[in-house]
C-alpha positions in Angstrom: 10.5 43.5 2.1 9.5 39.9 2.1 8.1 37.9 -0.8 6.3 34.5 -0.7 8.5 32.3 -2.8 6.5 30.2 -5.8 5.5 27.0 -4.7 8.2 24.7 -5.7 7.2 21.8 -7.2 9.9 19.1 -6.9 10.3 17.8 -10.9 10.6 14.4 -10.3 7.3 14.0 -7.9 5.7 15.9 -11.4 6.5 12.8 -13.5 6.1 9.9 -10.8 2.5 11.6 -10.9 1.6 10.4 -13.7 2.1 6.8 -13.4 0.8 6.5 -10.2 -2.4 4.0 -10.0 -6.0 4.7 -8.7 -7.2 1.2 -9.0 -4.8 -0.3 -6.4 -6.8 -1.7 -3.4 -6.3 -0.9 0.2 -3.6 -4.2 1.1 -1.6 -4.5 4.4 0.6 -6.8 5.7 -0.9 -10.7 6.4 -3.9 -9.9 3.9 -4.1 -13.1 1.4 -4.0 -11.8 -2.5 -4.1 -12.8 -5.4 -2.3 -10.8 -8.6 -3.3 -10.9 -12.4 0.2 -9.7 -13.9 1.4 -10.0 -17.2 4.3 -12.0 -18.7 6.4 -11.4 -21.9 7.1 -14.4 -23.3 9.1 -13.9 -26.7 6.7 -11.9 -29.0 3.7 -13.5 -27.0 1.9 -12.0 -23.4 0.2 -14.4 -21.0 -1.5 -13.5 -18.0 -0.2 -15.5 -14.6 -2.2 -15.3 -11.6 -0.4 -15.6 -8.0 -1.5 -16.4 -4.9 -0.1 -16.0 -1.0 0.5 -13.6 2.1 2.2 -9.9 2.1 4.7 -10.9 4.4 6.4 -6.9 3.7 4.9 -3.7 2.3 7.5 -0.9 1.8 6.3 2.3 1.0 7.9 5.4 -0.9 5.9 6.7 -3.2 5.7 5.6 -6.6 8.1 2.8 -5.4 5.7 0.9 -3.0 6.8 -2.6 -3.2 5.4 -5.9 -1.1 6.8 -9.3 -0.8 4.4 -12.1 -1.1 4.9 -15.5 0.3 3.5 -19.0 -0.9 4.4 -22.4 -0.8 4.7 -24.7 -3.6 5.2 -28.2 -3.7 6.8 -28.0 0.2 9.0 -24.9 -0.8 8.6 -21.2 0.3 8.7 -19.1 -2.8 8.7 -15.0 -1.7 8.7 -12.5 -4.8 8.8 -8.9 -4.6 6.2 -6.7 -6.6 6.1 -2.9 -7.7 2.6 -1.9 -7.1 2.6 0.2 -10.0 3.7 -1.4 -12.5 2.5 -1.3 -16.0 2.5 -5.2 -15.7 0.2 -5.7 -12.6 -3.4 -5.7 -13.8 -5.7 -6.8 -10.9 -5.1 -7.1 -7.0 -7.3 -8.7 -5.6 -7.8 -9.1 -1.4 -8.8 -12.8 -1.0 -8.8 -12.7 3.4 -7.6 -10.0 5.8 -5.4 -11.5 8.4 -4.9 -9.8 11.8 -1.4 -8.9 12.7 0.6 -7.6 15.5 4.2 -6.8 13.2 5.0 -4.8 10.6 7.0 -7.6 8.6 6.7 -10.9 9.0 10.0 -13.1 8.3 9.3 -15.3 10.6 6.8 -17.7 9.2 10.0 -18.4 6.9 10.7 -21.0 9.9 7.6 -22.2 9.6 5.6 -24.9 8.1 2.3 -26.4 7.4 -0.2 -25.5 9.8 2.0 -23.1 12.3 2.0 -20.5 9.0 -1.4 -19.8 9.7 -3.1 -16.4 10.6 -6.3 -15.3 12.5 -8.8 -14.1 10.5 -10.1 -10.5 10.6 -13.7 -9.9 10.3 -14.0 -6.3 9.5 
């Protein structure tokens, strides 16, 4: 005599469930963003807005990070985000680049205009 066994229903995939966000749009890698995050500052919030290239995306499921790369005043700057944190309000897509890598360290070695992508239209 067989039985079905319950559906198990890992406990920890329960609870990630319910701070997983809808609003998140679809990114990939070499797509130009911009994020609205807020920053605790003492007892005061501000919102900072940041601009640049996913040069990563790592995915695992409520933990989906991506590294974003920009340049400011002549110096690469790369800072990772959690793409559901409570502190990211808005992502938005600025240009969709097309890419033929999965990560892409090496425009670290680059600068000025050799950084830049092509363009996708679609």
């Amino acid at each position: 005599m067989i039985r079905k066994a319950k559906q198990f229903i890992d406990p920890i995939k329960k609870i990630e469930k319910k701070y997983l966000k809808n609003n998140i749009p679809k990114i990939e890698v070499g797509d130009t963003i911009k994020i609205k995050k807020i920053i605790q500052e003492g007892s005061k919030e501000r919102i900072q807005i940041s601009e640049g290239v996913i040069i990563s995306k790592n995915n695992s499921q409520l933990n989906i990070t991506i590294t974003v790369r920009k340049i400011i005043q002549n110096i690469g700057v790369e800072r990772v985000y959690l793409l559901h944190s409570p502190q990211l309000i808005n992502i938005d897509v600025l240009k969709r680049s097309k890419v033929r890598k999965s990560k892409l360290y090496y425009l670290r070695n680059r600068s000025g205009k050799a950084t830049r992508l092509k363009q996708k239209f679609n």
